[in-house]
Every structure is written in C-alpha cells, then in structure tokens.
FIDO-238402 format. One record per residue: chain; x, z, y of N, C-alpha, C in turn; residue number from 1; residue in one letter. Coordinates in steps of 0.02 Angstrom, whole numbers, plus 32768, in hexadecimal, padded with zeros to 4 digits. Last residue first. Example, Ala and Ser with C-alpha at 12.3 -4.5 7.8 and 13.67 -1.06 7.14 Angstrom:
! FIDO-238402
<node kette="A" n_xx="8282" n_zz="8162" n_yy="7F90" ca_xx="82AC" ca_zz="8165" ca_yy="7FCB" c_xx="8285" c_zz="818A" c_yy="8002" nr="2" rest="s"/>
<node kette="A" n_xx="8294" n_zz="8186" n_yy="7EE4" ca_xx="8267" ca_zz="8186" ca_yy="7F1F" c_xx="8294" c_zz="8186" c_yy="7F5B" nr="1" rest="a"/>
END
This chain:
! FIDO-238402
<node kette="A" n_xx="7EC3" n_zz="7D75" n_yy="870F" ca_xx="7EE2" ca_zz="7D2C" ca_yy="874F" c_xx="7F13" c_zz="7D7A" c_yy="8791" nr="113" rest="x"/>
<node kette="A" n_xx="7EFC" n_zz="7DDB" n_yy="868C" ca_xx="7ED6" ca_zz="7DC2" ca_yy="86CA" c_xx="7EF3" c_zz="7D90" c_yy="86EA" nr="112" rest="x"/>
<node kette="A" n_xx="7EF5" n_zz="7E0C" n_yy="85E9" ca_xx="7F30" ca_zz="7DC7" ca_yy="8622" c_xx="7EEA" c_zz="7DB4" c_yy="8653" nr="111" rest="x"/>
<node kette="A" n_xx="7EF3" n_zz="7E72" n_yy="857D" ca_xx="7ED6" ca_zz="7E55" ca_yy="859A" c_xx="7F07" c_zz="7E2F" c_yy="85E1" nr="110" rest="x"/>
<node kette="A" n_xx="7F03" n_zz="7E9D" n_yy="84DD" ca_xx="7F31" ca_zz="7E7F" ca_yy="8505" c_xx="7F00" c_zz="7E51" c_yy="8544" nr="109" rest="x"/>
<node kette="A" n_xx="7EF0" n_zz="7F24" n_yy="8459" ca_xx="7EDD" ca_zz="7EFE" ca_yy="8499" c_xx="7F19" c_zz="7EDE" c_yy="84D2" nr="108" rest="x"/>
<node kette="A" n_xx="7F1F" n_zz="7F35" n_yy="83BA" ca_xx="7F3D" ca_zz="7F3D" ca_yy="841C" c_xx="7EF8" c_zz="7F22" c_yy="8440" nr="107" rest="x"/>
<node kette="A" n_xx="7EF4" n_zz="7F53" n_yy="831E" ca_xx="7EE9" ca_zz="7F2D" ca_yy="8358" c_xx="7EFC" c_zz="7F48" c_yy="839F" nr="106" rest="x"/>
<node kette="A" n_xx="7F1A" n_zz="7F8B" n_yy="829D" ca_xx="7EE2" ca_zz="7FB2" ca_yy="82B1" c_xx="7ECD" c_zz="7F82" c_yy="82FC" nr="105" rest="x"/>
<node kette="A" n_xx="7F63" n_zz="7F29" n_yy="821D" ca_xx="7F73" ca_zz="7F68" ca_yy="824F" c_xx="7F21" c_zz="7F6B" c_yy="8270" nr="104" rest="x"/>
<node kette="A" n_xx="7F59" n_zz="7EF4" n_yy="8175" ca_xx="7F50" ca_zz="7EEF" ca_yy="81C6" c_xx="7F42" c_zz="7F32" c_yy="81DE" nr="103" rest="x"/>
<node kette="A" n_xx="7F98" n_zz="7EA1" n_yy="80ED" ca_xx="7F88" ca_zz="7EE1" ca_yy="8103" c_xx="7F94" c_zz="7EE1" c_yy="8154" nr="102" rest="x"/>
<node kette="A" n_xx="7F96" n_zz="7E3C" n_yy="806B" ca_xx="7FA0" ca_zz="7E44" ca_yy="80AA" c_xx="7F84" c_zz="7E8F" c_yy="80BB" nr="101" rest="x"/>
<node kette="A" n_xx="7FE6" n_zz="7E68" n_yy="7FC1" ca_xx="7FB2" ca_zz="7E53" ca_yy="7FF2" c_xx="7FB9" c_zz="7E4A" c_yy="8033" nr="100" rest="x"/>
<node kette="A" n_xx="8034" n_zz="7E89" n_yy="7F82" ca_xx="8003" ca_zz="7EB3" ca_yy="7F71" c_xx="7FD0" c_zz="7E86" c_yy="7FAE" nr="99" rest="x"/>
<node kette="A" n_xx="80C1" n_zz="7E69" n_yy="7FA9" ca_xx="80A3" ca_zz="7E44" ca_yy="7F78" c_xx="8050" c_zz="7E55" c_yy="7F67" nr="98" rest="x"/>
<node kette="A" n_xx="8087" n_zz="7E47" n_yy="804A" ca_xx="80CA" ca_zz="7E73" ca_yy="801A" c_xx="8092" c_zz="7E4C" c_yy="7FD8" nr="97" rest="x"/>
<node kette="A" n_xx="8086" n_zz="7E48" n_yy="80FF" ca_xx="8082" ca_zz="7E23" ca_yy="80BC" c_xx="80AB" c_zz="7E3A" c_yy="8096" nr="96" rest="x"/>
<node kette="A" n_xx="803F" n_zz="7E8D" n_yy="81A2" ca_xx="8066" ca_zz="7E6C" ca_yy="8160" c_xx="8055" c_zz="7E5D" c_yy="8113" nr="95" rest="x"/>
<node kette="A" n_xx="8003" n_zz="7E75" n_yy="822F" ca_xx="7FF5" ca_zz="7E72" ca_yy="81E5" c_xx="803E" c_zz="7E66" c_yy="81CF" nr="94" rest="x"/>
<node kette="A" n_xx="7FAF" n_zz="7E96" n_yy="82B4" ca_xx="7FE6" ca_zz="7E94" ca_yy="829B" c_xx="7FD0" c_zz="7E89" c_yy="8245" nr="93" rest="x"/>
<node kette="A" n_xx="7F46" n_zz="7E57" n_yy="832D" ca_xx="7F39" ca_zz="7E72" ca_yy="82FB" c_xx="7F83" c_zz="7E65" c_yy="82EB" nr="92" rest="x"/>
<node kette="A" n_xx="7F0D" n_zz="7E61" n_yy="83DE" ca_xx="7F42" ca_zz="7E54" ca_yy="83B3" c_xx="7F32" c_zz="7E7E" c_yy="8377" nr="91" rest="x"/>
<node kette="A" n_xx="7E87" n_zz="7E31" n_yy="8439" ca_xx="7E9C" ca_zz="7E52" ca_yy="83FB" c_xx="7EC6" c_zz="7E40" c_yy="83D0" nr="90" rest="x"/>
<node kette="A" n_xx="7EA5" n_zz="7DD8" n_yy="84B2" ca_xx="7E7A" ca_zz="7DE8" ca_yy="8488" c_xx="7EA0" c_zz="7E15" c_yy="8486" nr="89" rest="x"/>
<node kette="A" n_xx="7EE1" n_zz="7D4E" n_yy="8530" ca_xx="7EA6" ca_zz="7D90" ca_yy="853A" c_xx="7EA7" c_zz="7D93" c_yy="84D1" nr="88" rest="x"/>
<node kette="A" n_xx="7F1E" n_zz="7CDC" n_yy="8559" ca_xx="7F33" ca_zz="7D1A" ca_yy="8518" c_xx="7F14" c_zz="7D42" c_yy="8508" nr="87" rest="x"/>
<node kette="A" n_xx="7EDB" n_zz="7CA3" n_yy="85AF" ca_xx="7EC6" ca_zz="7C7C" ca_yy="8568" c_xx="7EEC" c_zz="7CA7" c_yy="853A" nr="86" rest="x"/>
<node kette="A" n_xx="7F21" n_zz="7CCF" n_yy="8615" ca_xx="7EE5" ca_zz="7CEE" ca_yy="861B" c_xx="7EBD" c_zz="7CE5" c_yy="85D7" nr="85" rest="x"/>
<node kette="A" n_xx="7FCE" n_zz="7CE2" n_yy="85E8" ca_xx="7FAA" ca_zz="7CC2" ca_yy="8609" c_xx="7F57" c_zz="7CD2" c_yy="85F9" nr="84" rest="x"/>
<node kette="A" n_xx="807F" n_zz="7D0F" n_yy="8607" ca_xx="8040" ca_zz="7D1E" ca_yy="85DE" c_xx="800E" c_zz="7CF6" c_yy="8625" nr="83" rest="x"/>
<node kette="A" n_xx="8119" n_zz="7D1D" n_yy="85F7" ca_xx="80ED" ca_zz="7CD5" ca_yy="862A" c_xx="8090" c_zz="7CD6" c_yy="85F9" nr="82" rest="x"/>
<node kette="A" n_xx="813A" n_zz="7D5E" n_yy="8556" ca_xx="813E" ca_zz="7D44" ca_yy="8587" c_xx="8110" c_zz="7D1A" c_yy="85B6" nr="81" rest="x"/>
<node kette="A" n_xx="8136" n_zz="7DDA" n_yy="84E9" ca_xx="8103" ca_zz="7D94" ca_yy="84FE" c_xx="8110" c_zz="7D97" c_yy="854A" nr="80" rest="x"/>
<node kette="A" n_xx="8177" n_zz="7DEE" n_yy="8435" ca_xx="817B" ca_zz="7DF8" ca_yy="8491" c_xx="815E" c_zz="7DD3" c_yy="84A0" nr="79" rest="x"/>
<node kette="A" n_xx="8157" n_zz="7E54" n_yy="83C1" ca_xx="8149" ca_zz="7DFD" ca_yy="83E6" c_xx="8147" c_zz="7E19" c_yy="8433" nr="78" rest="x"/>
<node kette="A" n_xx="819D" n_zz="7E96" n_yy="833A" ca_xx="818C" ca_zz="7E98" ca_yy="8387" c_xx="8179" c_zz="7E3D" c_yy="83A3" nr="77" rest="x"/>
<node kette="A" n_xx="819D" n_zz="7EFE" n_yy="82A9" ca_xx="819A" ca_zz="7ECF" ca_yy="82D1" c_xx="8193" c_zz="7ED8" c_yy="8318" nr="76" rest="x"/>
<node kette="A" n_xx="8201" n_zz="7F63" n_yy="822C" ca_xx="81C8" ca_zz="7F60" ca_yy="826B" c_xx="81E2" c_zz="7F10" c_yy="8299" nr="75" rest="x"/>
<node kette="A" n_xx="823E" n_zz="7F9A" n_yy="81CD" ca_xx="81F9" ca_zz="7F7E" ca_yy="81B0" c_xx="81DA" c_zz="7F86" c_yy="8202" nr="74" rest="x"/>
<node kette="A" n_xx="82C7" n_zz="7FD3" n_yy="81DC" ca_xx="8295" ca_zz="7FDC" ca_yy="81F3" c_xx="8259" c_zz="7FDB" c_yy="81E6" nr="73" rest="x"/>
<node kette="A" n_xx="8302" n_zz="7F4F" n_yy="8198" ca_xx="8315" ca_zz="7F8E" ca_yy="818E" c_xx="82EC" c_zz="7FB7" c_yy="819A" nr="72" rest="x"/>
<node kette="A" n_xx="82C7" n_zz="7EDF" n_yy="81EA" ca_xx="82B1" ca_zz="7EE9" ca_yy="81BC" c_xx="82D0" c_zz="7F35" c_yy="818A" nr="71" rest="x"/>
<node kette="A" n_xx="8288" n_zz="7EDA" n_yy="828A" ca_xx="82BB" ca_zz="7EED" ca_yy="8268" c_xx="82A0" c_zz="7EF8" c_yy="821E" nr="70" rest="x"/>
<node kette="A" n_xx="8250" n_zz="7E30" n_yy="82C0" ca_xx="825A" ca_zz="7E60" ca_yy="8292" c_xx="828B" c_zz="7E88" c_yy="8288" nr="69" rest="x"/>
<node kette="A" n_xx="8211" n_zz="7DD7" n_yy="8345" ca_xx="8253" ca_zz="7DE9" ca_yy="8324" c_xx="822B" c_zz="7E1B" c_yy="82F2" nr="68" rest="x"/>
<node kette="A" n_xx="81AF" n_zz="7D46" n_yy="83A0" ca_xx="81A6" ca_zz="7D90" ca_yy="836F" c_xx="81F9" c_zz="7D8D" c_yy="8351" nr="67" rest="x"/>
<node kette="A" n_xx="8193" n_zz="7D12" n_yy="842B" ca_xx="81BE" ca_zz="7D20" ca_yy="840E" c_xx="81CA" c_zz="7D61" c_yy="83F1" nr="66" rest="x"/>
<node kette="A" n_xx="812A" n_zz="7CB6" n_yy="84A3" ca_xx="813B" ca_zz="7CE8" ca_yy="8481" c_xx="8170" c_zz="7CE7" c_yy="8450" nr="65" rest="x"/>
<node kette="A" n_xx="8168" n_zz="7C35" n_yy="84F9" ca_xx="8141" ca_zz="7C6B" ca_yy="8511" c_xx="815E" c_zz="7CA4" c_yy="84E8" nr="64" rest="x"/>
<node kette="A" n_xx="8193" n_zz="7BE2" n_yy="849E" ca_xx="8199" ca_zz="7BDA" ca_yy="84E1" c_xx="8199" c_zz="7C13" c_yy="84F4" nr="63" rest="x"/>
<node kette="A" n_xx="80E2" n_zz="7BC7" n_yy="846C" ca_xx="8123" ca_zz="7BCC" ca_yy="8451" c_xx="8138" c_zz="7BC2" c_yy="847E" nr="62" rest="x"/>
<node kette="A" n_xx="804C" n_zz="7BE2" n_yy="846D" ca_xx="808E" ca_zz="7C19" ca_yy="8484" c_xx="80D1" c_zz="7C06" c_yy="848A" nr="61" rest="x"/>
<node kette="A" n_xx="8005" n_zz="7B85" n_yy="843F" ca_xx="8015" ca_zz="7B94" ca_yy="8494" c_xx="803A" c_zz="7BBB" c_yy="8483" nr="60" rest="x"/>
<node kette="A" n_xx="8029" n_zz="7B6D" n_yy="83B2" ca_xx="8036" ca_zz="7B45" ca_yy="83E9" c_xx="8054" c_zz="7B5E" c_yy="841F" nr="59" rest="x"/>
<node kette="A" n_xx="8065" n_zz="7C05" n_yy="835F" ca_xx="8040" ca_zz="7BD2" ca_yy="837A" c_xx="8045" c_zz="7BAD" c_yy="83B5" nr="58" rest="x"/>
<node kette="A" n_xx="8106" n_zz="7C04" n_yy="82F7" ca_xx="80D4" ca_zz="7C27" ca_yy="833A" c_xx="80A0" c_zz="7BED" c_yy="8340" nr="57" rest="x"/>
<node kette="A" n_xx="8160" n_zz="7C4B" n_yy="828E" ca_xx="812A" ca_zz="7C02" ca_yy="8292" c_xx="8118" c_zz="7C25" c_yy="82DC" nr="56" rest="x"/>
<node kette="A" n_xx="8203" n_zz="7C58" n_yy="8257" ca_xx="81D8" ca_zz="7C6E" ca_yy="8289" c_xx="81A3" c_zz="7C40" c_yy="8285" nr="55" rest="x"/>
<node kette="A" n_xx="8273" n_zz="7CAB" n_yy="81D8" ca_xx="8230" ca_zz="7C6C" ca_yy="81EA" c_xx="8210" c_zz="7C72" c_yy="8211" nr="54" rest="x"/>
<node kette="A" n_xx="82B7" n_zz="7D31" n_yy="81DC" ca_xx="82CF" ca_zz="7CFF" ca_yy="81F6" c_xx="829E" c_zz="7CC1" c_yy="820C" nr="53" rest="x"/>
<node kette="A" n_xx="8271" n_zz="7D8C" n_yy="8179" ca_xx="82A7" ca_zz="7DA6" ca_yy="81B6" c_xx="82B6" c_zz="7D5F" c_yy="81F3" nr="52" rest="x"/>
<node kette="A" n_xx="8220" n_zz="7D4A" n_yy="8122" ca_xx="825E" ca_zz="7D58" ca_yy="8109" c_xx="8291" c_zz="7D72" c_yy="813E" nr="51" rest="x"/>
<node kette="A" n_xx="81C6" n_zz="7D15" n_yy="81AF" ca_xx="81C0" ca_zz="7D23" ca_yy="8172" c_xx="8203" c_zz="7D28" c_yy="8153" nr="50" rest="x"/>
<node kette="A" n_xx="8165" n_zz="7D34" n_yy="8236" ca_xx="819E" ca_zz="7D2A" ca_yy="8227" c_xx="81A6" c_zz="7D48" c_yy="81F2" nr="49" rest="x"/>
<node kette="A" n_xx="80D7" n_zz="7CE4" n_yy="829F" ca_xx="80E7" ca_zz="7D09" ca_yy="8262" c_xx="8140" c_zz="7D10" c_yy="8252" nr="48" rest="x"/>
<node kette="A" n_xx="805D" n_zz="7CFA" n_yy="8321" ca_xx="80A8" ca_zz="7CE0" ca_yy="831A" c_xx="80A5" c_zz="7D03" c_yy="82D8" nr="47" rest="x"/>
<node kette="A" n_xx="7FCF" n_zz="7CD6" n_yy="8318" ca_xx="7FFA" ca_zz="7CD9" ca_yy="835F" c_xx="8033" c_zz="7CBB" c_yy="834C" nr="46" rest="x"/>
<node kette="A" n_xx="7F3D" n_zz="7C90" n_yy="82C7" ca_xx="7F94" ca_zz="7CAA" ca_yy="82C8" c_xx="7F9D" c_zz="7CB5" c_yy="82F9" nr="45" rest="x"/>
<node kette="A" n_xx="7EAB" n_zz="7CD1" n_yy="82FC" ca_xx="7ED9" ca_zz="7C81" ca_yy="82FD" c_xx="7F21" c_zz="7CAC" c_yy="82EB" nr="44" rest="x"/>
<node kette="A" n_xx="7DEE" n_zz="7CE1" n_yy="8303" ca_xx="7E34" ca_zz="7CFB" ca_yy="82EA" c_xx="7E68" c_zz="7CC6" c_yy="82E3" nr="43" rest="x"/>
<node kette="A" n_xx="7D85" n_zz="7C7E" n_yy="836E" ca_xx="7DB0" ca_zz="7C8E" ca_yy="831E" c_xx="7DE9" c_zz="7CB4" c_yy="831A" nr="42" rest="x"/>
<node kette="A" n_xx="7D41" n_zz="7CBF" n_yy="8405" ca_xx="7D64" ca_zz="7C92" ca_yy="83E8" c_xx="7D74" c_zz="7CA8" c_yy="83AB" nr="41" rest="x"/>
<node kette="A" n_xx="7D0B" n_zz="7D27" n_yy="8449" ca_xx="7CD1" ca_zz="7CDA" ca_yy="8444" c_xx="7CFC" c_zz="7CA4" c_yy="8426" nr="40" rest="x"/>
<node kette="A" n_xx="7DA5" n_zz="7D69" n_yy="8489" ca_xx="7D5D" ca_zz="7D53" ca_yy="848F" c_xx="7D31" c_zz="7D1F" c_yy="847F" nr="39" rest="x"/>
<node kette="A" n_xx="7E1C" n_zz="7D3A" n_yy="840B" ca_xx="7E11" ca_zz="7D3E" ca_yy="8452" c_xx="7DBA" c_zz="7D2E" c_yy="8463" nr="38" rest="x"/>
<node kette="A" n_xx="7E80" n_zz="7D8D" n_yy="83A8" ca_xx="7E36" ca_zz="7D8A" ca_yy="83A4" c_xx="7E1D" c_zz="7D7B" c_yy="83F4" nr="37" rest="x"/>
<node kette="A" n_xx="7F19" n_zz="7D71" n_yy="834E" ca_xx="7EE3" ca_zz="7DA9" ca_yy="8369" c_xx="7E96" c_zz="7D64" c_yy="8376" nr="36" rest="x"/>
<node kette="A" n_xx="7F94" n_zz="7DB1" n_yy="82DB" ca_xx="7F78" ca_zz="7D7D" ca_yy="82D3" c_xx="7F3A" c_zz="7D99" c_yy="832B" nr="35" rest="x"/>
<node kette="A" n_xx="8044" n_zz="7DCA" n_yy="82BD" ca_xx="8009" ca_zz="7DC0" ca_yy="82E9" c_xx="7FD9" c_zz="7D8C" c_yy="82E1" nr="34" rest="x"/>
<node kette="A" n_xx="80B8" n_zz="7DE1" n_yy="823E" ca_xx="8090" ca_zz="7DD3" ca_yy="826E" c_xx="806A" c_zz="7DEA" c_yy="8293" nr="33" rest="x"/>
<node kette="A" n_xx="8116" n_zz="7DF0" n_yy="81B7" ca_xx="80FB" ca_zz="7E0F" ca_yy="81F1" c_xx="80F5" c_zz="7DD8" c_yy="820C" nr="32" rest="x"/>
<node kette="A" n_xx="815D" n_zz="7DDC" n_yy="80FB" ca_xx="813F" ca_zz="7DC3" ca_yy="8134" c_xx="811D" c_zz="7DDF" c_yy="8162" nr="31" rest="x"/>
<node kette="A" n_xx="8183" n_zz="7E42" n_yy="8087" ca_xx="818D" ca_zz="7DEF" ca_yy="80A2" c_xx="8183" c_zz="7DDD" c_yy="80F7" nr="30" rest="x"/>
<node kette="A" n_xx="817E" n_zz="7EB7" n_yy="8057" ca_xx="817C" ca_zz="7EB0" ca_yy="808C" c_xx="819B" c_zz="7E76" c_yy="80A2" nr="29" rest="x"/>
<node kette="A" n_xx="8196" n_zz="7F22" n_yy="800B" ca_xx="818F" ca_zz="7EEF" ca_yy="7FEC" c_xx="8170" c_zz="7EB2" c_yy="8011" nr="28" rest="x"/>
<node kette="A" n_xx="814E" n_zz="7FC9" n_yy="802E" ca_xx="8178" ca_zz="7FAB" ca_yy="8001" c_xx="8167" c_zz="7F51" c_yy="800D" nr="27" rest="x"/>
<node kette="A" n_xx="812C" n_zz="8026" n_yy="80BE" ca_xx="8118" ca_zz="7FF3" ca_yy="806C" c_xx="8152" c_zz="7FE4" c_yy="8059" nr="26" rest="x"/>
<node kette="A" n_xx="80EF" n_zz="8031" n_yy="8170" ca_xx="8113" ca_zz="8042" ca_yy="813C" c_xx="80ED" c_zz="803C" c_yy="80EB" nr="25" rest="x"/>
<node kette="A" n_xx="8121" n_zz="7FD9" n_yy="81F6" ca_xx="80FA" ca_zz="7FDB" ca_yy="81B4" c_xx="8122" c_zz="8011" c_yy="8180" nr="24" rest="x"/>
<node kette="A" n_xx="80F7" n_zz="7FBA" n_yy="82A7" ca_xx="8117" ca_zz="7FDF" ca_yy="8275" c_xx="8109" c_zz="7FE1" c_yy="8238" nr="23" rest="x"/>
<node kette="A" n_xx="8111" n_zz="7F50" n_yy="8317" ca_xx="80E4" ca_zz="7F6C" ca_yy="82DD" c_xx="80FF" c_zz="7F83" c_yy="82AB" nr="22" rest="x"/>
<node kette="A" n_xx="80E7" n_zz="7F45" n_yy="83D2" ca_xx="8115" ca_zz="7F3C" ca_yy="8389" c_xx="80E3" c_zz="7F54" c_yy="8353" nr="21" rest="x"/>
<node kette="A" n_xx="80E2" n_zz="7EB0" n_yy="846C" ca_xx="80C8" ca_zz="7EEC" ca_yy="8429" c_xx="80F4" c_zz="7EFB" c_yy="83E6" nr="20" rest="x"/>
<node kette="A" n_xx="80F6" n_zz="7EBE" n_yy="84FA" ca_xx="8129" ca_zz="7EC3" ca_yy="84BF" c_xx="80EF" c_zz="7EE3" c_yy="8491" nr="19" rest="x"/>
<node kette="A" n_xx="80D0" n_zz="7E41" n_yy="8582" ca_xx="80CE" ca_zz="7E81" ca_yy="856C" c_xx="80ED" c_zz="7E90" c_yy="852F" nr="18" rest="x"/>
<node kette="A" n_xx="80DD" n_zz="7E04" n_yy="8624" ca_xx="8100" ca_zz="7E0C" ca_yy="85EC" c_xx="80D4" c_zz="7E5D" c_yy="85C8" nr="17" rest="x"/>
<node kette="A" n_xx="8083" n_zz="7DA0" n_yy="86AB" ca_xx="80AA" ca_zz="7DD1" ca_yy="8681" c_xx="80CD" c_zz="7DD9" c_yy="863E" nr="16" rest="x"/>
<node kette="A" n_xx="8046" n_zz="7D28" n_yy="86C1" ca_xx="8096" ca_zz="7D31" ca_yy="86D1" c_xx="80B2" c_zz="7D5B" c_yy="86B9" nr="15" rest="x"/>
<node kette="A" n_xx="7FAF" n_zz="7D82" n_yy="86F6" ca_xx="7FCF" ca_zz="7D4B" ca_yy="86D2" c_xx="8020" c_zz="7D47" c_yy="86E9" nr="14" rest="x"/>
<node kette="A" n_xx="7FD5" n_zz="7E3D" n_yy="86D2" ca_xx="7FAB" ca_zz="7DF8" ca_yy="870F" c_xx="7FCC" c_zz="7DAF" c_yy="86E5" nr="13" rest="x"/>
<node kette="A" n_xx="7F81" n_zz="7E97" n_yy="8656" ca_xx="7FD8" ca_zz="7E6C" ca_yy="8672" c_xx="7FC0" c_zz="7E4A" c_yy="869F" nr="12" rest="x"/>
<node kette="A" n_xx="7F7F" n_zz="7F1E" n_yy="8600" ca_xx="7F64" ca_zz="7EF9" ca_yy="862E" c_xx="7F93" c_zz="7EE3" c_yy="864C" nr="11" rest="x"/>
<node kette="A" n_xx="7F9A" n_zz="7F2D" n_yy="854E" ca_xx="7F85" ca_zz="7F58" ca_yy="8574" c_xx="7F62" c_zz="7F19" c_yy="85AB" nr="10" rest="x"/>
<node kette="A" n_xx="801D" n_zz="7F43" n_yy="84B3" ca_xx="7FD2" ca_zz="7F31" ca_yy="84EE" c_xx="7FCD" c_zz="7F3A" c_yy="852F" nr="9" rest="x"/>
<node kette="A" n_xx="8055" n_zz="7FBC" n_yy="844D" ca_xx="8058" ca_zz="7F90" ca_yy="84A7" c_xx="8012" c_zz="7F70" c_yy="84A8" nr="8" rest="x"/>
<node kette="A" n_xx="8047" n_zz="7FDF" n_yy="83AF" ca_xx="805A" ca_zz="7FF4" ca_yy="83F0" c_xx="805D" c_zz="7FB4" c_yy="841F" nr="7" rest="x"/>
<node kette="A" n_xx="8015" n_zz="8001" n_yy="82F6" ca_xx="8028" ca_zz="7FCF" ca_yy="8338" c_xx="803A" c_zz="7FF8" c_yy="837C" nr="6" rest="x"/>
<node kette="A" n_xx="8052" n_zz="800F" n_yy="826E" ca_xx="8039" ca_zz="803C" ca_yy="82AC" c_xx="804C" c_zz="8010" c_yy="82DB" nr="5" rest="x"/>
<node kette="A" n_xx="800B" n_zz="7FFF" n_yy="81C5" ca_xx="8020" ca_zz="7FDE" ca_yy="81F5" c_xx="8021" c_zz="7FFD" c_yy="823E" nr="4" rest="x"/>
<node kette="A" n_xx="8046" n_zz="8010" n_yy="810E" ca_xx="8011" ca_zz="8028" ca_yy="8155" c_xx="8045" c_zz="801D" c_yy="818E" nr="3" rest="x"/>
<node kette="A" n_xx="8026" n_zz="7FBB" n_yy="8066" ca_xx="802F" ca_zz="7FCD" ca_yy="80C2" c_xx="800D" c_zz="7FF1" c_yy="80E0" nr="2" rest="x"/>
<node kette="A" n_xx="802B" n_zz="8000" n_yy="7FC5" ca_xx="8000" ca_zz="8000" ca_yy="8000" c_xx="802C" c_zz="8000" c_yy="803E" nr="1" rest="x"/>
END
C-alpha cells in the first residue's frame, strides 16, 4: 500500500510560479505524477516522470512546468512556471508501484488574471 502527502498550491496572479511536492511512502515505486481537474473539464495528465528520469508533460505546460524526483526519498515536485488562468484546478498526485496506482488527496491551484 501507497500513501501520498501532498503540499503547495495555493493563489498566483498569472505569471506566477508555484511548487507542488509529494511525498509517498511504499515500496515499489515506478512512477510519480500529476494528474488534476480544471472546472467543467476531464481529469488530464499534467506531467509524469517514470524510472527517475522519463518525463511526459502535457502540451500546454511544456516549457512551463517541470516535475523532478527524488527517488531515495520517494518524493516528487513539479515546479510551475509563467502560470496561466487555464491552470486553475485540482492537482492530484499519484504514483505507480506494482500494486496499482495510488492518489494523493488534491492542492488547489488557482491562477488569477
């Protein structure tokens, strides 16, 4: 069994920056991410990084955000740069171990004009 402790969020004017991380603790621990939830819209990847090193991000971010891992640790971070009003949601964290995916509890990330 994962368990996931998120941290950051919060309120950014557009241009801002914010840092989320995620802490896990498990065994067997492939893969971290973000996935979130922007109003009246689908759950969408953000960014994933798999074996320490594979980064996927989605479209609009790339550029922008940038997830690292410590993997000694078992904790992630996605820094989010030049944030924009279309970032608005619910950051969800997740990882991946052989047992399954397993998701953190959600940030809020709201990006005003």
């Amino acid at each position: 069994q994962v368990q996931l402790e998120e941290s950051g969020g919060g309120l950014v004017q557009e241009g801002g920056s914010l840092r989320l991380s995620c802490e896990a603790s498990g065994f067997g621990i492939y893969a971290m991410g973000w996935h979130r939830r922007a109003p009246g819209k689908q759950r969408e990847m953000v960014a994933e990084i798999i074996d320490g090193d594979i980064r996927n991000y989605l479209d609009s971010v790339k550029g922008r955000f940038t997830i690292s891992r410590d993997v000694p640790a078992n904790t992630a971070h996605l820094q989010m740069n030049d944030l924009e009003p279309d970032d608005t949601g619910i950051y969800y964290c997740y990882a991946r171990s052989p047992d399954g995916p397993f998701w953190g509890q959600g940030v809020r990330v709201a990006v005003s004009w």
